[in-house]
PDB file as gemmi writes it, atoms N, CA and C in Angstrom:
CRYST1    1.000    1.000    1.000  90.00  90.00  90.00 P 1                      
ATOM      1  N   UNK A   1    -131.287 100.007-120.637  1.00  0.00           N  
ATOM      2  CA  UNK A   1    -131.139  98.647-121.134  1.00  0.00           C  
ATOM      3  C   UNK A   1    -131.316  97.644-120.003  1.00  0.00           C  
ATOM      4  N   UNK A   2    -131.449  96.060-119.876  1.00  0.00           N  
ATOM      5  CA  UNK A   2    -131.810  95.367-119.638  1.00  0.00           C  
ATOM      6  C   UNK A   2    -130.567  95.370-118.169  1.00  0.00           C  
ATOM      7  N   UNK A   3    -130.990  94.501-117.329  1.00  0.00           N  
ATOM      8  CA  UNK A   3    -129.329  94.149-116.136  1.00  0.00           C  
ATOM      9  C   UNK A   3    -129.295  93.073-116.923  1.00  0.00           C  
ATOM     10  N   UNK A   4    -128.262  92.344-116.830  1.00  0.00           N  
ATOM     11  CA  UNK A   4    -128.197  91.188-117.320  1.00  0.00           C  
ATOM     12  C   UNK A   4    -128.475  90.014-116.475  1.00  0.00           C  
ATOM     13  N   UNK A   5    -128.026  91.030-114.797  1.00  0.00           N  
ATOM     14  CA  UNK A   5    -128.452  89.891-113.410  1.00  0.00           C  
ATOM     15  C   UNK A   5    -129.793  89.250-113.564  1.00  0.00           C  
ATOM     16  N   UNK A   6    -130.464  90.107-114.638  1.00  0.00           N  
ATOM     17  CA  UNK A   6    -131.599  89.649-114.025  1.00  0.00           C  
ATOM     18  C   UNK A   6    -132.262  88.437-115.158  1.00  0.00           C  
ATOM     19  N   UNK A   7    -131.420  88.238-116.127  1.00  0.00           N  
ATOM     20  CA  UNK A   7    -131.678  86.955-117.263  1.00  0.00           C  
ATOM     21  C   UNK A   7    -131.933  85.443-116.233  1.00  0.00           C  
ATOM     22  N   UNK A   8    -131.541  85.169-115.362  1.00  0.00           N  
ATOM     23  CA  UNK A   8    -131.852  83.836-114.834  1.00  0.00           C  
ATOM     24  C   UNK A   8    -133.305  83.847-114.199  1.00  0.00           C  
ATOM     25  N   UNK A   9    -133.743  84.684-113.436  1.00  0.00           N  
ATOM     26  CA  UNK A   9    -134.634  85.123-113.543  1.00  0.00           C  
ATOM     27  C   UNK A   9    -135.918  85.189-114.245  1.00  0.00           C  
ATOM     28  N   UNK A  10    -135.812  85.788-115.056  1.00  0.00           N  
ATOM     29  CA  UNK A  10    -136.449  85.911-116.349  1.00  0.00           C  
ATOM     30  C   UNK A  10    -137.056  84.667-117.232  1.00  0.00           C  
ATOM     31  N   UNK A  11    -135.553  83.726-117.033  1.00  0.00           N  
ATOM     32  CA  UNK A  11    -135.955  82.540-117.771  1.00  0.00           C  
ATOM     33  C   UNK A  11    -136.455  81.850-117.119  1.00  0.00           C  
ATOM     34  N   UNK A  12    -136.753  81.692-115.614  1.00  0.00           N  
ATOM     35  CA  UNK A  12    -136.693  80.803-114.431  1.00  0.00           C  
ATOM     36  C   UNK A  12    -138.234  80.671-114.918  1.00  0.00           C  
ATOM     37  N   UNK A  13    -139.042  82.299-115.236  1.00  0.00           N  
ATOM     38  CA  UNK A  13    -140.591  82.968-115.284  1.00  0.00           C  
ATOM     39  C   UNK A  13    -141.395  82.293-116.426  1.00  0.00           C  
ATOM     40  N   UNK A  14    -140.475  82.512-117.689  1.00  0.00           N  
ATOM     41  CA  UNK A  14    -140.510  81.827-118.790  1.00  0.00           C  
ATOM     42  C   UNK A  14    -140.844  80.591-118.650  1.00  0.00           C  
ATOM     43  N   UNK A  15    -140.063  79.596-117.786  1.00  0.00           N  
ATOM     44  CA  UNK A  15    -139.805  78.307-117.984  1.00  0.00           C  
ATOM     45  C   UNK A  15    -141.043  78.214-117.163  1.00  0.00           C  
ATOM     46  N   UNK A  16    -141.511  78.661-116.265  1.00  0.00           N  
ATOM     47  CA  UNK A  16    -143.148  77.954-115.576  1.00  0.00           C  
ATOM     48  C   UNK A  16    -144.250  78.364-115.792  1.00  0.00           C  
ATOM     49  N   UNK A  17    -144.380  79.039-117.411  1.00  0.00           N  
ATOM     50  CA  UNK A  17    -145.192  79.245-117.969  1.00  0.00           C  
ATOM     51  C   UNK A  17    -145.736  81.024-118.440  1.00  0.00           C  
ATOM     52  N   UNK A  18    -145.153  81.796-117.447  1.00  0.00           N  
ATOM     53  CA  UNK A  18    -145.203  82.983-117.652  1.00  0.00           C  
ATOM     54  C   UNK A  18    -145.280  83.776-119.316  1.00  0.00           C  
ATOM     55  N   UNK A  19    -146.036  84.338-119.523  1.00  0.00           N  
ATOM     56  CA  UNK A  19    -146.298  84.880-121.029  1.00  0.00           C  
ATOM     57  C   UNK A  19    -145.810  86.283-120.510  1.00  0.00           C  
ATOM     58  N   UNK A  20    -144.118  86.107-121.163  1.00  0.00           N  
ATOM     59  CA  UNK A  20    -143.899  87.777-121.148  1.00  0.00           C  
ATOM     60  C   UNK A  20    -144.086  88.296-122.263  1.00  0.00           C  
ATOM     61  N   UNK A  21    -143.938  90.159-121.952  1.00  0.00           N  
ATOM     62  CA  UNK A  21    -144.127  91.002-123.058  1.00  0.00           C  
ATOM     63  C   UNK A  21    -142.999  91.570-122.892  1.00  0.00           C  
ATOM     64  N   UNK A  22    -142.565  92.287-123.951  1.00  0.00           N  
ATOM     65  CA  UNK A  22    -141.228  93.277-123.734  1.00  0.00           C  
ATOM     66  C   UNK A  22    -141.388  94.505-124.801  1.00  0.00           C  
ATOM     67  N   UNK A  23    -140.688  95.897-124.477  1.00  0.00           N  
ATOM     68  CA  UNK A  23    -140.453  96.843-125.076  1.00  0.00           C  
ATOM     69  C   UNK A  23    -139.469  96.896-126.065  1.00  0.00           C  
ATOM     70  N   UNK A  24    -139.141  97.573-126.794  1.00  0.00           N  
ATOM     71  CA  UNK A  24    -138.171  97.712-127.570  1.00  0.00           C  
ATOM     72  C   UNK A  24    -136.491  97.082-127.299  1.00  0.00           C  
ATOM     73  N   UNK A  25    -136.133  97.630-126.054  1.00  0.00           N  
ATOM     74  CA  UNK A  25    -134.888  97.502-125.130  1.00  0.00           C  
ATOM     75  C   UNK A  25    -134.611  95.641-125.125  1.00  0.00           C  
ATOM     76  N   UNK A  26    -135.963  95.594-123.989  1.00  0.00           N  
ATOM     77  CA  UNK A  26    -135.956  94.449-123.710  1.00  0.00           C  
ATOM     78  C   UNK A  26    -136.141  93.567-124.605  1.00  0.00           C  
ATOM     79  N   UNK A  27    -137.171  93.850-125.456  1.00  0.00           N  
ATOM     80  CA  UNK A  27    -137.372  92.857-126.597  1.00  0.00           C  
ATOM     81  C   UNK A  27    -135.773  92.076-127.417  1.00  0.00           C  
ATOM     82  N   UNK A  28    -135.131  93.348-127.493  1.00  0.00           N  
ATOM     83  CA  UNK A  28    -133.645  93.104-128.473  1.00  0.00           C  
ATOM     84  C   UNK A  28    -132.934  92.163-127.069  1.00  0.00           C  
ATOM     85  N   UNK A  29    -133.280  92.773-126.123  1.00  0.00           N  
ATOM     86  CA  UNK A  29    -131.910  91.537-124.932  1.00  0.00           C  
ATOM     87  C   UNK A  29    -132.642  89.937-125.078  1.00  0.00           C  
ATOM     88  N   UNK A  30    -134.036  89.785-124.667  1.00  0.00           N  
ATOM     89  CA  UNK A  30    -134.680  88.651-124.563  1.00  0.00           C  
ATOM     90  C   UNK A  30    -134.603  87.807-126.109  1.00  0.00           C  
ATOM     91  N   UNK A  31    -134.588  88.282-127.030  1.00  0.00           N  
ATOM     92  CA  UNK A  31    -134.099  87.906-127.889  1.00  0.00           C  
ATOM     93  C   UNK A  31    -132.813  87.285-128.348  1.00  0.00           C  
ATOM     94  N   UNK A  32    -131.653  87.898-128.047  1.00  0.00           N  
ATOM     95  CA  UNK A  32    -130.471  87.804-127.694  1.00  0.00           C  
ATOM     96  C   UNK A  32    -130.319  86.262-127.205  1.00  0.00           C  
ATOM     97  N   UNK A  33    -130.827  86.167-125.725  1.00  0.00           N  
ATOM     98  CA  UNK A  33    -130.975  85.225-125.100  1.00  0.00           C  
ATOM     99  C   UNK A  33    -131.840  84.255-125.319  1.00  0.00           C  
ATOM    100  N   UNK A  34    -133.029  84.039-126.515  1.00  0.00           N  
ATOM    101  CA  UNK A  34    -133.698  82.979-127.090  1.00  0.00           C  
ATOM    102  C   UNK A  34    -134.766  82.878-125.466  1.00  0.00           C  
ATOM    103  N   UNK A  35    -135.136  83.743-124.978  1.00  0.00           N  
ATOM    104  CA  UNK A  35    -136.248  83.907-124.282  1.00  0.00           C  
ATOM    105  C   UNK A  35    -137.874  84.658-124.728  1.00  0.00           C  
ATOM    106  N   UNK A  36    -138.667  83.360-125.207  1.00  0.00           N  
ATOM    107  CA  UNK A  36    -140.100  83.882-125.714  1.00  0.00           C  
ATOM    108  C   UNK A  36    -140.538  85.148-124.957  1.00  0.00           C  
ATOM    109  N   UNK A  37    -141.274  85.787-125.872  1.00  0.00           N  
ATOM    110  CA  UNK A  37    -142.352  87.636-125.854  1.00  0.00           C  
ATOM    111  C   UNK A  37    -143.023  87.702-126.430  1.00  0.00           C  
ATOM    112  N   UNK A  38    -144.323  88.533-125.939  1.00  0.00           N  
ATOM    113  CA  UNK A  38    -144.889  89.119-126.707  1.00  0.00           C  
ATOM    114  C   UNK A  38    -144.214  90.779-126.910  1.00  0.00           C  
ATOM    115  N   UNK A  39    -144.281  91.578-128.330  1.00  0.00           N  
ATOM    116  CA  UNK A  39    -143.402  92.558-128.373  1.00  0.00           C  
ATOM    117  C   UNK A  39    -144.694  93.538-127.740  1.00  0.00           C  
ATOM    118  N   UNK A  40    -144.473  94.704-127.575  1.00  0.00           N  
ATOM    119  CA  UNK A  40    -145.269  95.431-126.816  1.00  0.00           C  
ATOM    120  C   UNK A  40    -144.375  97.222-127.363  1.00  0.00           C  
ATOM    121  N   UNK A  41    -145.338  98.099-127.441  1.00  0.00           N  
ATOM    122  CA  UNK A  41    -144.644  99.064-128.186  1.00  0.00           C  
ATOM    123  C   UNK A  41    -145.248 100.363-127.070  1.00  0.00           C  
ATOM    124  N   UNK A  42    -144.680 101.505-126.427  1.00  0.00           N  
ATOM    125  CA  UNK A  42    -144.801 102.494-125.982  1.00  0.00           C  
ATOM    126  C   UNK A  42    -145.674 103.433-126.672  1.00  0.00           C  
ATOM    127  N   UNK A  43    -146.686 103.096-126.938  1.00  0.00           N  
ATOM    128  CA  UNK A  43    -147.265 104.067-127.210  1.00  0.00           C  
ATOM    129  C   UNK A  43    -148.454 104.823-126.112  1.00  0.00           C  
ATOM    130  N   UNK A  44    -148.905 106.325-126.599  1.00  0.00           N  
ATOM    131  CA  UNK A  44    -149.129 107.211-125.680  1.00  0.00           C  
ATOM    132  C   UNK A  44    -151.043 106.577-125.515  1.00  0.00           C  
ATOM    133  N   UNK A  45    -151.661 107.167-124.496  1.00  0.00           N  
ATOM    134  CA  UNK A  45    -153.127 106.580-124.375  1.00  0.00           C  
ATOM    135  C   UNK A  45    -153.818 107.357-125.325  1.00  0.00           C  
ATOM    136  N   UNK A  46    -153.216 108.284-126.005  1.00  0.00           N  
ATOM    137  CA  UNK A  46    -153.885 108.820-126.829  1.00  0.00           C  
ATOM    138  C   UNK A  46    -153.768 108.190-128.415  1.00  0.00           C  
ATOM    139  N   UNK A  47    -153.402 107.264-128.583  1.00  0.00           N  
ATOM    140  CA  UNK A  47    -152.656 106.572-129.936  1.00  0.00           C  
ATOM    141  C   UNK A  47    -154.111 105.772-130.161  1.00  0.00           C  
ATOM    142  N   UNK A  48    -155.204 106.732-130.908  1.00  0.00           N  
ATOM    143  CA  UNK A  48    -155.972 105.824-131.265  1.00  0.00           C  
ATOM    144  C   UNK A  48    -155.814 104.922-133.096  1.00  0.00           C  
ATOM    145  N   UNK A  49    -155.103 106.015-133.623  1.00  0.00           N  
ATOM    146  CA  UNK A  49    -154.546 105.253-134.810  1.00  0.00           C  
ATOM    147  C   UNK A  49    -153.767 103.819-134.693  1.00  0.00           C  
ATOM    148  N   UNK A  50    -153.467 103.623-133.626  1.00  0.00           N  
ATOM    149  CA  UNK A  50    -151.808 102.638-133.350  1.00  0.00           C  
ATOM    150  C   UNK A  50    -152.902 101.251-132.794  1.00  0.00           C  
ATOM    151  N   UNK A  51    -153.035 100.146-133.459  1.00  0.00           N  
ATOM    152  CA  UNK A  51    -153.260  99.021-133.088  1.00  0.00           C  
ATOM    153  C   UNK A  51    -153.236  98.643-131.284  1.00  0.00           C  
ATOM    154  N   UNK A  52    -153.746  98.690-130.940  1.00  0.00           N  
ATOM    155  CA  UNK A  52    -154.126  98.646-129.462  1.00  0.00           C  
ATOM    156  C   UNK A  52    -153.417  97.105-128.719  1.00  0.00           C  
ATOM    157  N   UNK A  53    -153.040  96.005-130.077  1.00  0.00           N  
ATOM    158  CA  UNK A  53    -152.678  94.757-129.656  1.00  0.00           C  
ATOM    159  C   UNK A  53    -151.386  94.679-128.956  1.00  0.00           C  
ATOM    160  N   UNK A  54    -150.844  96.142-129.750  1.00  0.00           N  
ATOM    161  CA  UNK A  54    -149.231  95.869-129.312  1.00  0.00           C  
ATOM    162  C   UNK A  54    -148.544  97.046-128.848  1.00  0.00           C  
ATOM    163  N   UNK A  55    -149.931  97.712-127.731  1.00  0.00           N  
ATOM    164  CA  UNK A  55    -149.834  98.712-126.895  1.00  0.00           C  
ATOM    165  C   UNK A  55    -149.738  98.132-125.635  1.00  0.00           C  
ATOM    166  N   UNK A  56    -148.079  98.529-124.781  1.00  0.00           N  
ATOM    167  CA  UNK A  56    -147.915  98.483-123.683  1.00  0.00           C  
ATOM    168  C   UNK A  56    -148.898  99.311-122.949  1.00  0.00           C  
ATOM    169  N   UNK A  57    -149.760 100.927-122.521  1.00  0.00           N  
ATOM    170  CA  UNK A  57    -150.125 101.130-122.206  1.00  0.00           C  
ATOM    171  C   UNK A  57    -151.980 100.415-122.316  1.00  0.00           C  
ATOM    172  N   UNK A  58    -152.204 100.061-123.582  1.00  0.00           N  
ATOM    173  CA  UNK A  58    -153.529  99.385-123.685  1.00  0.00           C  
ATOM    174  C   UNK A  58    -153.595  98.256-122.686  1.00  0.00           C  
ATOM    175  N   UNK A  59    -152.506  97.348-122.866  1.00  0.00           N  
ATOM    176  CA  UNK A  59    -152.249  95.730-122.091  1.00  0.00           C  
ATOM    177  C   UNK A  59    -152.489  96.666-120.524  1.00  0.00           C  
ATOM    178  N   UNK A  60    -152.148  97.204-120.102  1.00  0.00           N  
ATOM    179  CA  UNK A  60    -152.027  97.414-118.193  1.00  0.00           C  
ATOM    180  C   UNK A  60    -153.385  97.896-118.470  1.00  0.00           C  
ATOM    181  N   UNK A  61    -153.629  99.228-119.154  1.00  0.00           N  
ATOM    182  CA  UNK A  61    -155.421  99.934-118.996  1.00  0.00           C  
ATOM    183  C   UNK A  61    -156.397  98.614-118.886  1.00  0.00           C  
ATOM    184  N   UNK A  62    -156.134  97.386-119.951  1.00  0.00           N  
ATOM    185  CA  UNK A  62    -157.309  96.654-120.328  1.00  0.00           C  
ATOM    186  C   UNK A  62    -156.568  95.139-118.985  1.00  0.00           C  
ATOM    187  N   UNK A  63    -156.386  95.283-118.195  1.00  0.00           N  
ATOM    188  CA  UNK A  63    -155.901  94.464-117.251  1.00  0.00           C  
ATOM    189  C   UNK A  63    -155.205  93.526-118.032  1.00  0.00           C  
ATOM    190  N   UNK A  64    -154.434  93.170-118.418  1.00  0.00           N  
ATOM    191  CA  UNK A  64    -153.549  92.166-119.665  1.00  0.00           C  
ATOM    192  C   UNK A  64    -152.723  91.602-118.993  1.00  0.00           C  
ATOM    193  N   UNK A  65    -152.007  92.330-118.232  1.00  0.00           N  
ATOM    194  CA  UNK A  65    -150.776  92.062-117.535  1.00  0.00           C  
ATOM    195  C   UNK A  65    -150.470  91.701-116.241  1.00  0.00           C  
ATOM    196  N   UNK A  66    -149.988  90.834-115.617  1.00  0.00           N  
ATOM    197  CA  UNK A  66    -150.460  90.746-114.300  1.00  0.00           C  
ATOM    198  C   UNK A  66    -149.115  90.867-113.626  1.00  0.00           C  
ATOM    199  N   UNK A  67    -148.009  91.205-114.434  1.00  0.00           N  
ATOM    200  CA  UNK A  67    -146.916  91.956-113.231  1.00  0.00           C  
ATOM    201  C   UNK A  67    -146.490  92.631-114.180  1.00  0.00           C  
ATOM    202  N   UNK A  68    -145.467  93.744-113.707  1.00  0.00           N  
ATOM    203  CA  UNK A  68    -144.533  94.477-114.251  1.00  0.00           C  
ATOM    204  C   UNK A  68    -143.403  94.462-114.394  1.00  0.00           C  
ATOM    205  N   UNK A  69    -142.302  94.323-114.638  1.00  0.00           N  
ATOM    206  CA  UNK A  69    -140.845  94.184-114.090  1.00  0.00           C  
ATOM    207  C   UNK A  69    -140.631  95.237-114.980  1.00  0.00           C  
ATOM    208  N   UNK A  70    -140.291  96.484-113.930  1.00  0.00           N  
ATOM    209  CA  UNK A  70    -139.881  97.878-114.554  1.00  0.00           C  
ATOM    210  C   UNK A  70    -139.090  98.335-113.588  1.00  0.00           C  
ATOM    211  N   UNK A  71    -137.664  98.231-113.915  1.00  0.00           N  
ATOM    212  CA  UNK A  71    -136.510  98.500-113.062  1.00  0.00           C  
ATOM    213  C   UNK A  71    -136.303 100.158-113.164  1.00  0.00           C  
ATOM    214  N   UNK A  72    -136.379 100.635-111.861  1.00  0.00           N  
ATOM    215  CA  UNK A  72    -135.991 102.113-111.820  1.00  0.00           C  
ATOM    216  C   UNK A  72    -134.415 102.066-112.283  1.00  0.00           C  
ATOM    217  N   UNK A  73    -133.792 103.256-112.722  1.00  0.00           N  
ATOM    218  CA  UNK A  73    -132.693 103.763-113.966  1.00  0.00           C  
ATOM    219  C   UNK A  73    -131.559 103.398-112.361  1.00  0.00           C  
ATOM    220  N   UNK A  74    -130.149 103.227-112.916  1.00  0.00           N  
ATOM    221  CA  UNK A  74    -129.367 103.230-112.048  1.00  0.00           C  
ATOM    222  C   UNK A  74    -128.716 105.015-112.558  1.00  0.00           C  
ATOM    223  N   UNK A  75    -128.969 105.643-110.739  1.00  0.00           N  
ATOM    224  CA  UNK A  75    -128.303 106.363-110.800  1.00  0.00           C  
ATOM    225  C   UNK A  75    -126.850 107.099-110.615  1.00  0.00           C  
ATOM    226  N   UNK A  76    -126.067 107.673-111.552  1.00  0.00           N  
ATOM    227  CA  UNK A  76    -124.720 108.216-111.405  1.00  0.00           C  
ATOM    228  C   UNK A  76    -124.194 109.164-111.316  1.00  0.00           C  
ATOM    229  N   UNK A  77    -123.678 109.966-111.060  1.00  0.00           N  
ATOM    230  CA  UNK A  77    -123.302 111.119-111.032  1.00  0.00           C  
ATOM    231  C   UNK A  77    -123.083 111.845-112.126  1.00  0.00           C  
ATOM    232  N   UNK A  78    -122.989 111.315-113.337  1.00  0.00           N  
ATOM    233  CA  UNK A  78    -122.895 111.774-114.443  1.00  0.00           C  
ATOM    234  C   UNK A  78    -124.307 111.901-115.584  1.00  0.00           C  
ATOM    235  N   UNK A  79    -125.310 110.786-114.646  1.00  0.00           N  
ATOM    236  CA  UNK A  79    -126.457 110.512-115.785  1.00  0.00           C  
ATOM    237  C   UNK A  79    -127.932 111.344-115.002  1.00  0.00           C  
ATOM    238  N   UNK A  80    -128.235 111.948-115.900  1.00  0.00           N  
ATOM    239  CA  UNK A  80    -129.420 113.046-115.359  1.00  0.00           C  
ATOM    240  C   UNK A  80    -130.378 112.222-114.781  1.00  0.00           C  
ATOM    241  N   UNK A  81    -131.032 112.854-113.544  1.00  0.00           N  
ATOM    242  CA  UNK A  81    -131.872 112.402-113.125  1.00  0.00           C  
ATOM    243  C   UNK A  81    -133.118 111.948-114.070  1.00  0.00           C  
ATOM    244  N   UNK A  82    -134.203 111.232-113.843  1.00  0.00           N  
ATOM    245  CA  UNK A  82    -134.983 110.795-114.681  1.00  0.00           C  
ATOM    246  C   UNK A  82    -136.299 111.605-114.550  1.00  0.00           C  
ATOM    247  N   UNK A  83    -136.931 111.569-115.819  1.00  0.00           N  
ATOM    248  CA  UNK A  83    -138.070 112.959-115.109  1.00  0.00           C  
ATOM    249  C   UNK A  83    -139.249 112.550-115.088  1.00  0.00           C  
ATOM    250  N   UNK A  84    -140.079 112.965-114.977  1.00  0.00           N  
ATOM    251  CA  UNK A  84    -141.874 112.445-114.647  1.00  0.00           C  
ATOM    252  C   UNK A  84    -142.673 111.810-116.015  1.00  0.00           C  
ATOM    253  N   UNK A  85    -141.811 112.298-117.563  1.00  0.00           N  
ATOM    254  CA  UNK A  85    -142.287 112.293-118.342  1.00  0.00           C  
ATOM    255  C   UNK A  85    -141.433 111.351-119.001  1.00  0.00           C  
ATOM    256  N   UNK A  86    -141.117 110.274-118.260  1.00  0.00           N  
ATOM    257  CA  UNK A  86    -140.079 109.433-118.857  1.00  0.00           C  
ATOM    258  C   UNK A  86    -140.877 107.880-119.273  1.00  0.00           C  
ATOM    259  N   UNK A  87    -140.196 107.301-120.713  1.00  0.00           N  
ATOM    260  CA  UNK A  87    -141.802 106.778-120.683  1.00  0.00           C  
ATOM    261  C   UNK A  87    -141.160 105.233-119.018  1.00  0.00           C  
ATOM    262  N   UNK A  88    -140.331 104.980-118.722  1.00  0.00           N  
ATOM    263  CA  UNK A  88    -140.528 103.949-117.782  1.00  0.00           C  
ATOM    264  C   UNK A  88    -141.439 104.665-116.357  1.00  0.00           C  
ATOM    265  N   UNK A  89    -140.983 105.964-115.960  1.00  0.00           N  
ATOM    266  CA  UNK A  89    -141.776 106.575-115.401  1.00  0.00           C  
ATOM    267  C   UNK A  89    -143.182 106.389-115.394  1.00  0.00           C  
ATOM    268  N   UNK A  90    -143.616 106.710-116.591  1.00  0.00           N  
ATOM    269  CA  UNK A  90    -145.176 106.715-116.856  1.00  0.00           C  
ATOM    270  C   UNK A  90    -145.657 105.258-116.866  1.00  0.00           C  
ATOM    271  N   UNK A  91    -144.713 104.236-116.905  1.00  0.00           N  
ATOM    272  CA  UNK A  91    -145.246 102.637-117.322  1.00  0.00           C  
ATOM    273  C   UNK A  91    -145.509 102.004-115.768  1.00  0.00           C  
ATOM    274  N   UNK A  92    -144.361 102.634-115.175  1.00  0.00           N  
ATOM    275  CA  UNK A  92    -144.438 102.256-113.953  1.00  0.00           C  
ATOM    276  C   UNK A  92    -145.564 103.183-113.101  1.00  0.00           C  
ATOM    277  N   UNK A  93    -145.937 104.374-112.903  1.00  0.00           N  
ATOM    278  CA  UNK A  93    -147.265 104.820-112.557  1.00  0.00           C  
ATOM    279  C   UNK A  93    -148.866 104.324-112.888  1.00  0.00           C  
ATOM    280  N   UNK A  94    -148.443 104.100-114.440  1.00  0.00           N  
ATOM    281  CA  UNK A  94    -149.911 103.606-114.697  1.00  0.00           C  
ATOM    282  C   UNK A  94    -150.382 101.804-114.198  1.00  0.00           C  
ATOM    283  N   UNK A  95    -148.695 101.170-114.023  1.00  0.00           N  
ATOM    284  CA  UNK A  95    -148.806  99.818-113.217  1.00  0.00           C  
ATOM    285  C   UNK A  95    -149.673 100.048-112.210  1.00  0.00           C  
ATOM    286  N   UNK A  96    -148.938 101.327-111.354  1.00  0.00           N  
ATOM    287  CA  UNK A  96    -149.661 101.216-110.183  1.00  0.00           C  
ATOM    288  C   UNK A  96    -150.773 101.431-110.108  1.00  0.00           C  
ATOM    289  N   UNK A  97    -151.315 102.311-111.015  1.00  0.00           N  
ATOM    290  CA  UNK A  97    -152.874 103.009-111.026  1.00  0.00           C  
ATOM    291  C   UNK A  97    -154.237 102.052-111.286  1.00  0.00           C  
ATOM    292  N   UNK A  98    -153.456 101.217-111.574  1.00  0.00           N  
ATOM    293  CA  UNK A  98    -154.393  99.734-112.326  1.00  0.00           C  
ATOM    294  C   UNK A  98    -153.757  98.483-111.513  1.00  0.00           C  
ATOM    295  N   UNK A  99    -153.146  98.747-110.494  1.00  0.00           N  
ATOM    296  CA  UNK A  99    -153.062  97.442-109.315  1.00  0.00           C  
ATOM    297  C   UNK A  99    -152.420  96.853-110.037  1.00  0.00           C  
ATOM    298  N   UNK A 100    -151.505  96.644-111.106  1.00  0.00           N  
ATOM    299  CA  UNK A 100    -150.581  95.668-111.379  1.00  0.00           C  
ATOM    300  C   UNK A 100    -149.128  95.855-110.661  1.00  0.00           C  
ATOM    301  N   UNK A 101    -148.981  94.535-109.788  1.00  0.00           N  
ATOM    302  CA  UNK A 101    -147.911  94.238-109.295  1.00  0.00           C  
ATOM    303  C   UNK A 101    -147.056  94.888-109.800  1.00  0.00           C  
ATOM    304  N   UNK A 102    -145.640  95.327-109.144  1.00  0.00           N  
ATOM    305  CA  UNK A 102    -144.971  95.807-109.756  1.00  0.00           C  
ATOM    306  C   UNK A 102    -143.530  95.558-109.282  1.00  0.00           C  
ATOM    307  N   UNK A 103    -142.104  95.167-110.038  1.00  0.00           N  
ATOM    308  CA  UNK A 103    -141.186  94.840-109.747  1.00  0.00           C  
ATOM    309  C   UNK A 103    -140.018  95.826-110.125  1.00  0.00           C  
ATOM    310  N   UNK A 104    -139.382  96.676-109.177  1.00  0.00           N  
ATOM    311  CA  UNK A 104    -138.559  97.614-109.774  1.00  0.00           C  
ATOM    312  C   UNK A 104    -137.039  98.013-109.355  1.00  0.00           C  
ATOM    313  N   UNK A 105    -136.378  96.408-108.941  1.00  0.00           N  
ATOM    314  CA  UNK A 105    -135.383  96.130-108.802  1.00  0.00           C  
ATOM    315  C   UNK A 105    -134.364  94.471-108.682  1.00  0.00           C  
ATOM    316  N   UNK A 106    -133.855  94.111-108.954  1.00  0.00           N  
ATOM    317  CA  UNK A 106    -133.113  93.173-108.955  1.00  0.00           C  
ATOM    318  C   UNK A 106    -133.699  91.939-108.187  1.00  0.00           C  
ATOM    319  N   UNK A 107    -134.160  92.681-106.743  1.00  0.00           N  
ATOM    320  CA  UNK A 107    -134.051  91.759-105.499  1.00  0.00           C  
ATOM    321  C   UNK A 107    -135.976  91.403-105.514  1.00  0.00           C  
ATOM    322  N   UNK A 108    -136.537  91.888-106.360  1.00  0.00           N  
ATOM    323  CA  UNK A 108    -137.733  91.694-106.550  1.00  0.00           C  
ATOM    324  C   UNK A 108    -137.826  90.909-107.020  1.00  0.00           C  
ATOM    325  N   UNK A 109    -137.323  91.058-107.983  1.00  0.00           N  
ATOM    326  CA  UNK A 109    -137.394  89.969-109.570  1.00  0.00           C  
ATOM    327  C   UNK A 109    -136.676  88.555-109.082  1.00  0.00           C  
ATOM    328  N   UNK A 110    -135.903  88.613-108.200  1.00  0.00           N  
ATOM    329  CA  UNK A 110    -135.355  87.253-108.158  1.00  0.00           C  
ATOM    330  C   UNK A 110    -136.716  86.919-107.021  1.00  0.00           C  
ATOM    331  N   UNK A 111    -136.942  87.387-105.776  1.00  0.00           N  
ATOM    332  CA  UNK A 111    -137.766  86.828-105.181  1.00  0.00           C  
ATOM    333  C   UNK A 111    -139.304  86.288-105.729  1.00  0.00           C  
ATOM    334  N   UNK A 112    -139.912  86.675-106.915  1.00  0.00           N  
ATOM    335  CA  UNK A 112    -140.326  86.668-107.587  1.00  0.00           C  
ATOM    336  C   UNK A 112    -140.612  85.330-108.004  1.00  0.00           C  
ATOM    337  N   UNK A 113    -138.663  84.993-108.873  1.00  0.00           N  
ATOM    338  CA  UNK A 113    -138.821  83.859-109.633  1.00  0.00           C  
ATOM    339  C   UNK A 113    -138.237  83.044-108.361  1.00  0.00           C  
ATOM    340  N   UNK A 114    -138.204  82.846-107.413  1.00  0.00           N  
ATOM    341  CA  UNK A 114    -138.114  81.836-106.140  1.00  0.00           C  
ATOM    342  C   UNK A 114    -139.411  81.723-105.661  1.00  0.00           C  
ATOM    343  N   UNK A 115    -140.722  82.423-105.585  1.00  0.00           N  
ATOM    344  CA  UNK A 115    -141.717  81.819-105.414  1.00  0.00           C  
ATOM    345  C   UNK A 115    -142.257  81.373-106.692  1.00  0.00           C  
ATOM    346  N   UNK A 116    -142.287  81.066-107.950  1.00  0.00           N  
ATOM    347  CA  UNK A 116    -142.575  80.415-108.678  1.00  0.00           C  
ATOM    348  C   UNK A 116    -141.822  78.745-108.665  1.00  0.00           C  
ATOM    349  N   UNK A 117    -140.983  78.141-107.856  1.00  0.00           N  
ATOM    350  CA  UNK A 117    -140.283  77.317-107.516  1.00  0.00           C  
ATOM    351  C   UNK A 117    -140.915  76.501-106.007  1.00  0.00           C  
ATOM    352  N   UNK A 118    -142.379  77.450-105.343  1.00  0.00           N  
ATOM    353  CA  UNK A 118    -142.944  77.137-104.248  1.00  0.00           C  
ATOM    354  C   UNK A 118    -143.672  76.194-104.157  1.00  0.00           C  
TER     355      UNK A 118                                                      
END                                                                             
């Protein structure tokens, strides 16, 4: 699920024009908070049945997106490690594979929305 640290942020991106997208997770928090999206759905590169408009993996393949904010999982001693086949895993690899920027912690995302303030 979403940090919540990172809602000021978010809106800071929003507010200077930024066209976000969000997943399922995020979609329900940004919502929550009355912060505009486009919804964006996990589907696999093989989903040629599945509308391609409101494919997170289509948007990065077809250059769509020009950052990522995909926070790696906080880990605990109690919560299993995360595995290769995880879909943030895979969202965040294929960012990289296609040169989209990529943001995958707190201190990103705020530095982020402080150079949009430049």
């Amino acid at each position: 699920l979403p940090q919540p640290e990172l809602l000021p942020s978010i809106q800071k991106l929003s507010i200077a024009g930024y066209n976000l997208f969000a997943t399922s997770d995020t979609a329900d928090f940004l919502t929550k908070h009355n912060v505009p999206f486009k919804y964006l759905e996990m589907l696999s590169e093989d989903s040629h049945n599945e509308k391609s408009e409101y494919s997170l993996i289509q948007h990065l393949a077809n250059n769509l997106i020009d950052m990522s904010i995909n926070l790696l999982p906080r880990i605990t001693i109690d919560a299993p490690q995360s595995s290769y086949s995880s879909n943030g895993y895979r969202t965040r690899h294929m960012a990289f594979d296609v040169a989209v920027p990529l943001i995958t912690n707190v201190k990103e995302c705020e530095d982020a929305r402080n150079a949009t303030s430049s």
